[in-house]
N, C-alpha and C positions, 0 to 999 in steps of 0.2 A: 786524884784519888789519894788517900791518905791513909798510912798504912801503920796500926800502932802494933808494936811485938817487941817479947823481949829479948835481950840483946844475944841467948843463944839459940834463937830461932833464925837467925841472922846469921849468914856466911857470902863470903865470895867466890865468885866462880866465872867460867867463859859459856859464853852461852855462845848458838852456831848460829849466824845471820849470814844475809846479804851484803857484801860491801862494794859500794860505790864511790867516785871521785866528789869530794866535799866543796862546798864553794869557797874555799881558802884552799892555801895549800898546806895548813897544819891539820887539817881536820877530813874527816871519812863519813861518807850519810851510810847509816846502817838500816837493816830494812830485817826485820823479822814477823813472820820465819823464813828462812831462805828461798823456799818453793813453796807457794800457794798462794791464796790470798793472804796478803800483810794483814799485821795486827797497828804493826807500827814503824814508821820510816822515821829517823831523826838521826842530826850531824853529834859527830863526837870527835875529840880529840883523836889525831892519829895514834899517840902513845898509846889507849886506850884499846886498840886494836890489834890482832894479828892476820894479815894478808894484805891482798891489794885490788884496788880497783876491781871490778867486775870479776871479781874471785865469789866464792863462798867462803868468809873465814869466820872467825869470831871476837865476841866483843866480851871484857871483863866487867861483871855486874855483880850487885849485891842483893844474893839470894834470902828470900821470905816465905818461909813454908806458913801457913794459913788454912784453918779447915781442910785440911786434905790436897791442899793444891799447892802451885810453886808458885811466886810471881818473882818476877827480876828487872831489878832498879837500874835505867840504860844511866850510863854517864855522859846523857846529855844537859843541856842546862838548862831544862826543868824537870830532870830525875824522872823523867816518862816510866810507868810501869807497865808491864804487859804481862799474861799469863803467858807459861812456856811448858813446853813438855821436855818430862823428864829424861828423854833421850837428846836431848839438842843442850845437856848440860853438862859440862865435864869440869868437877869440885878439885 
């Protein structure tokens, strides 16, 4: 999905996921949203993250406000986007 907007529609922030043991040991599979059905699981840098292994923590993304809604760019390495709510995001 590709996502055009201008650059101050655009911010960072942590959003609250799932994190898991990555298949390296520099990197963390993250899984949002933390409880329910997933929208989307993918590996990201450990830096990238705060917690551990089979914690609830969260992962640092770049937020896109869009018609009314939020979606946020996982720092994995194809930029996966997912819609998120705005309680699972803290600017």
């Amino acid at each position: 999905m590709s996502i055009a907007c201008e650059p101050s529609q655009s911010m960072h922030g942590w959003l609250a996921c799932k994190l898991d043991k990555g298949m390296f040991s520099d990197e963390m599979a993250v899984t949002y949203p933390a409880e329910g059905t997933f929208q989307k699981s993918v590996f990201v840098e450990k830096s990238a993250v705060e917690g551990g292994p089979g914690e609830r923590g969260r992962v640092r993304v770049r937020l896109v406000r869009q018609n009314g809604s939020v979606l946020a760019v996982l720092p994995s390495a194809n930029q996966d986007i997912v819609y998120v709510q705005p309680q699972d995001i803290v600017e």
